[in-house]
Structures are given as C-alpha cells and as structure tokens.
C-alpha distance (Angstrom), angle and dihedral (degrees) to the residues before:
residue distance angle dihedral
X1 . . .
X2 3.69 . .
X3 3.63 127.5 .
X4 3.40 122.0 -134.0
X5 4.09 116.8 -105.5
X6 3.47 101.5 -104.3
X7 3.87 114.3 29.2
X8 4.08 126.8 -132.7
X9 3.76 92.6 -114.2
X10 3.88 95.2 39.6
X11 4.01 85.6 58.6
X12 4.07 120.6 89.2
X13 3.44 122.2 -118.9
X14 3.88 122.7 -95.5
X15 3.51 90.6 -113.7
X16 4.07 86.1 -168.4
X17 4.33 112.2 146.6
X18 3.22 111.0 -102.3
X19 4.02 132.1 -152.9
X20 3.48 91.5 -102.6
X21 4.22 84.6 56.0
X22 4.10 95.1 -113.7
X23 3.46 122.0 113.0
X24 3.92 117.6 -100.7
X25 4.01 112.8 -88.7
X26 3.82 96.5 -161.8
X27 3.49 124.1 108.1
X28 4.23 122.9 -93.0
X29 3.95 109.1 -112.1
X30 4.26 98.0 -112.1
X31 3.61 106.9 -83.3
X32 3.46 95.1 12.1
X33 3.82 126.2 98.5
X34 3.89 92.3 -133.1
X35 3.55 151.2 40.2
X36 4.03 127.5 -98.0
X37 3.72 93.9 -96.1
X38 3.53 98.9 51.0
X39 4.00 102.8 43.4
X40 3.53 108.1 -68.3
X41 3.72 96.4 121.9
X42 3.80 136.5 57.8
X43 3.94 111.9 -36.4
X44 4.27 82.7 -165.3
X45 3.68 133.2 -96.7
X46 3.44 120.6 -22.2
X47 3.94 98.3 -172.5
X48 3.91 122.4 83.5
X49 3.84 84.7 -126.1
X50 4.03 90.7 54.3
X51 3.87 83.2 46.5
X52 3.62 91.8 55.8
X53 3.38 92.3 49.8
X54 3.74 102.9 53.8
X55 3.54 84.5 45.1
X56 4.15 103.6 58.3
X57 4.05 86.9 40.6
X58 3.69 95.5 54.1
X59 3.82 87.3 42.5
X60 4.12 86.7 57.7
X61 3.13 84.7 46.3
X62 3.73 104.3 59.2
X63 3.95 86.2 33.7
X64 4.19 90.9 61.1
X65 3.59 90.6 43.1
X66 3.70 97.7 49.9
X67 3.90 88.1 54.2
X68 3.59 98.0 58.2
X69 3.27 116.5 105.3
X70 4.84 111.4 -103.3
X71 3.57 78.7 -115.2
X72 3.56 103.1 66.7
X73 3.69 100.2 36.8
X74 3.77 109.6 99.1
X75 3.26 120.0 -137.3
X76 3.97 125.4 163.7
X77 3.96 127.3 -167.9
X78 4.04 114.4 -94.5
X79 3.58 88.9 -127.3
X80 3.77 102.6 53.7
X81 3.85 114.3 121.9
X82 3.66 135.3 175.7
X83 4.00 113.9 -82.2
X84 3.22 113.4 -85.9
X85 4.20 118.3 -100.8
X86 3.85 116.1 -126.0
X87 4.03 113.9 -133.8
X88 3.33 116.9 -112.5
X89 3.51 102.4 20.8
C-alpha cells in the first residue's frame, strides 16, 4: 500500500473564517492553501475546450430532463422536514 505524498495529519489546517466566526479546522488539500469546502479543489475548466464541454453536457442534460414526462420529475417542497419525534416515547 502506498501512502499518499503528503499525509492528512502532516497537512495545515484551512484556517478559512467560518460562519460561525472560527477559523476552518479541516485539513488543506496538498499543495493547496485550503480545504475542499473552502476552495481547495477544482474551481472548473479553465480551457475553451473544457468550457465547451461543460456546456454541451449540461445542455443534454436539461434536454433529457425536459422530455420526461411532469410526472416523473421529483420534486419535494423546500420546507419538508422529518416528522417530528414525541418525548418520552
């Protein structure tokens, strides 16, 4: 098994503020200043051909889901939550 260059716990922390106000606790992706939540990973393609790309495959996309039927599409309200739980039961 081979580890990977730079190790999880060898990494520094994010360190990016967070909504709470703290700084971020996760790990930096390697060679990157931050963590996966907070920019550390692809931003997309850069290239006009990786542009293009993106483009035609959300276009198929949207074309396959605007053929399916209203019936099949699922949508669910924003607000819908998980029932509530009774105490003491």
């Amino acid at each position: 098994m081979m580890r990977s260059p730079t190790r999880r716990k060898d990494r520094p922390r994010c360190g990016a503020k967070t909504r709470a106000g703290g700084a971020c606790l996760v790990r930096a992706e390697p060679g990157k200043a931050r963590c996966r939540f907070h920019g550390g990973l692809s931003t997309g393609p850069k290239t006009e051909a990786g542009r293009a790309r993106i483009a035609e495959a959300q276009r198929e996309r949207w074309r396959a889901y605007r053929e399916q039927p209203d019936r099949q599409r699922v949508s669910r309200p924003i607000h819908a939550r998980a029932p509530a739980r009774v105490m003491g039961s």
